[in-house]
C-alpha positions as MATLAB code, in Angstrom:
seq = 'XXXXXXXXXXXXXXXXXXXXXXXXXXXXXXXXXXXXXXXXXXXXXXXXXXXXXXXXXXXXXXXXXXXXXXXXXXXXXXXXXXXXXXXXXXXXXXXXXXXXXXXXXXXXXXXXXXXXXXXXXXXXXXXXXXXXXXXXXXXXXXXXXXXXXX';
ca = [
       0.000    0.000    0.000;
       2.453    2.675    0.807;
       1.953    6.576    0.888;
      -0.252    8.471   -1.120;
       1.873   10.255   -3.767;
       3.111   13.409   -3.632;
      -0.202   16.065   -4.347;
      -2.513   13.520   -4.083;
      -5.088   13.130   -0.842;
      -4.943    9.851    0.598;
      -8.198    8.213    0.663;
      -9.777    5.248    3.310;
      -9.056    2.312    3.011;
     -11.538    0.013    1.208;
     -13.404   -3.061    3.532;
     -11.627   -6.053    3.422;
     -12.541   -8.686    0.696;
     -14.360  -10.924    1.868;
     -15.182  -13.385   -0.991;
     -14.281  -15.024   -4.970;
     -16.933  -13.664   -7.182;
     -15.313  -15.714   -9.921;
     -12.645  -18.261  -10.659;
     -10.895  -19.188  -14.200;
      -9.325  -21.997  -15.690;
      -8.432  -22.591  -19.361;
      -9.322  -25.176  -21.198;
      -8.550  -26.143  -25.337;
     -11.796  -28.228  -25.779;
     -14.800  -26.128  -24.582;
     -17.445  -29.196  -25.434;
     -15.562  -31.607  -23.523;
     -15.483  -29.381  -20.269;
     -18.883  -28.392  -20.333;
     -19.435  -32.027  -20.287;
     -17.573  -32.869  -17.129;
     -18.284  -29.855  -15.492;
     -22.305  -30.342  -15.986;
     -22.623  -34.020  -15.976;
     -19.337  -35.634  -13.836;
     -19.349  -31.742  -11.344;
     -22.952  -31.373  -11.363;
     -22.529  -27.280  -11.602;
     -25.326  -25.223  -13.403;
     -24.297  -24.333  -16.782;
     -25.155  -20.512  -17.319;
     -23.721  -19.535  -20.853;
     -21.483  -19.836  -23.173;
     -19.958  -18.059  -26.650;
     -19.091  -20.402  -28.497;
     -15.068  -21.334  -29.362;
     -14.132  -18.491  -26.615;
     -15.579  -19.101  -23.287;
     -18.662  -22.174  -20.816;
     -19.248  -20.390  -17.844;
     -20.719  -22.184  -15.041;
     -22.942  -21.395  -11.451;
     -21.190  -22.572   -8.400;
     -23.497  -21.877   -5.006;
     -23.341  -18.151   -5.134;
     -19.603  -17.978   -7.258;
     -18.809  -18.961  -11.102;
     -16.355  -20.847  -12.361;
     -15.380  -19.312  -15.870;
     -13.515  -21.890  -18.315;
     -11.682  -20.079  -21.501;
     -10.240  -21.098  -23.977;
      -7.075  -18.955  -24.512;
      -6.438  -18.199  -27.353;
      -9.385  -16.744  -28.057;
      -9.701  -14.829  -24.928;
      -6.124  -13.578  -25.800;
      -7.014  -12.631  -29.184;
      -8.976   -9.059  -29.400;
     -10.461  -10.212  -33.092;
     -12.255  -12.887  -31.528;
     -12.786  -10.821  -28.123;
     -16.525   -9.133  -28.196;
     -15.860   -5.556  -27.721;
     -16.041   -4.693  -23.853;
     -14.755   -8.076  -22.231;
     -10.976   -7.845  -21.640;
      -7.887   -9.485  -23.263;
      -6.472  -12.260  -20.782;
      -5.602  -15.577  -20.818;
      -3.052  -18.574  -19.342;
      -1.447  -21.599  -20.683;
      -0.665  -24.597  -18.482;
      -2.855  -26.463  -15.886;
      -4.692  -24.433  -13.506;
      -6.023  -25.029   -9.804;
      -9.266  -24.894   -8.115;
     -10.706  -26.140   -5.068;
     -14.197  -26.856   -4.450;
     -15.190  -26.981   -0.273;
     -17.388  -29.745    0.460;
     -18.351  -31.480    3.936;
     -15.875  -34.596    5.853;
     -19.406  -36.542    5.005;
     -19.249  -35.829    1.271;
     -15.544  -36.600    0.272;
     -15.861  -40.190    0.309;
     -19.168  -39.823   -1.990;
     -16.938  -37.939   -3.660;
     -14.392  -39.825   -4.443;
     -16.960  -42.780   -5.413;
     -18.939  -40.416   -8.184;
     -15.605  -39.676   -9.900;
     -14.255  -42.921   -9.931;
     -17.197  -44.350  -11.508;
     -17.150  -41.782  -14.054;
     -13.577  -42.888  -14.708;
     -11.353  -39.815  -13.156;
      -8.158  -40.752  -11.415;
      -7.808  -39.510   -7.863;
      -4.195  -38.217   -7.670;
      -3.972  -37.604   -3.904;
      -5.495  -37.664   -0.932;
      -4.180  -35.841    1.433;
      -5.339  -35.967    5.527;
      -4.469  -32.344    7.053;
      -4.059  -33.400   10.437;
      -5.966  -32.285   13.689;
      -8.580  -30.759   13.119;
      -7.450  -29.062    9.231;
      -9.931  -31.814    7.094;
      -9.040  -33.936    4.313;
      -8.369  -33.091    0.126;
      -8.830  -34.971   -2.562;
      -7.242  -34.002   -5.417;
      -8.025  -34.812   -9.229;
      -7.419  -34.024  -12.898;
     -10.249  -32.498  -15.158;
     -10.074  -33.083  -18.719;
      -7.639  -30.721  -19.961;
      -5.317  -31.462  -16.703;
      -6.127  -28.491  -14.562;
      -5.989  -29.636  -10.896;
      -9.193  -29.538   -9.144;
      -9.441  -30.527   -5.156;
     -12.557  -31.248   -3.054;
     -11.526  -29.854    0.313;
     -13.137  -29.643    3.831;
     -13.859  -26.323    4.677;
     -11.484  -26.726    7.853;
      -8.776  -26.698    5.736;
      -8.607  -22.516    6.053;
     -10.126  -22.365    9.401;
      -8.294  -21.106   11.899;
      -8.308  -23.628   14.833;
];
């Protein structure tokens, strides 16, 4: 934060943030991740352009998937949404209850995804279980403990 600089007023601070509106990952097939995210993740599918972007409902959050080149590309950019875009896997977490991780695990393995870890956190911190979607972005059901200060 710092200083204001020099001949400008410094203003008040803004509240503290306090929640993810929205989280991104990029994908290269935009069919086949609207398919796992719908049918394997069960979140409500809310739009889509299609060849640039599936966005999805998540409780009260979204989970945006691109796919980046065309969200990096202003020609194929609608005028007003802004140029971004990543390359590599991504990561995203999804908080669910100690109850629901073995469920789970049992729904994804019947749909044929690999659990690549499971991790226990110790105490009182929950448990992860971490798996692949279908581009390789790293996706984790967690207990909410995880963050909780204890």
């Amino acid at each position: 934060m710092g200083e204001a600089p020099a001949g400008t007023t410094p203003t008040t601070r803004p509240r503290q943030l306090d929640h993810i509106l929205e989280a991104s990952l990029y994908v290269s097939d935009l069919q086949v991740a609207e398919v796992f995210y719908t049918e394997v993740l069960g979140l409500t599918f809310h739009s889509k352009l299609e060849g640039r972007h599936v966005f999805f409902r998540c409780g009260e959050q979204m989970v945006l998937l691109f796919n980046p080149e065309a969200t990096a590309d202003p020609e194929l950019t609608p005028r007003g949404l802004g140029l971004h875009g990543a390359h590599g896997p991504g990561h995203l977490a999804f908080g669910v209850t100690e109850d629901e991780i073995d469920v789970w695990r049992t729904h994804l393995e019947s749909h044929g995804v690999e659990i690549e870890q499971e991790i226990d956190w110790g105490g009182h911190r929950g448990r992860s279980i971490y798996f692949r979607d279908p581009d390789g972005n790293s996706l984790e059901f967690a207990t909410p403990a995880l963050w909780t200060s204890a």
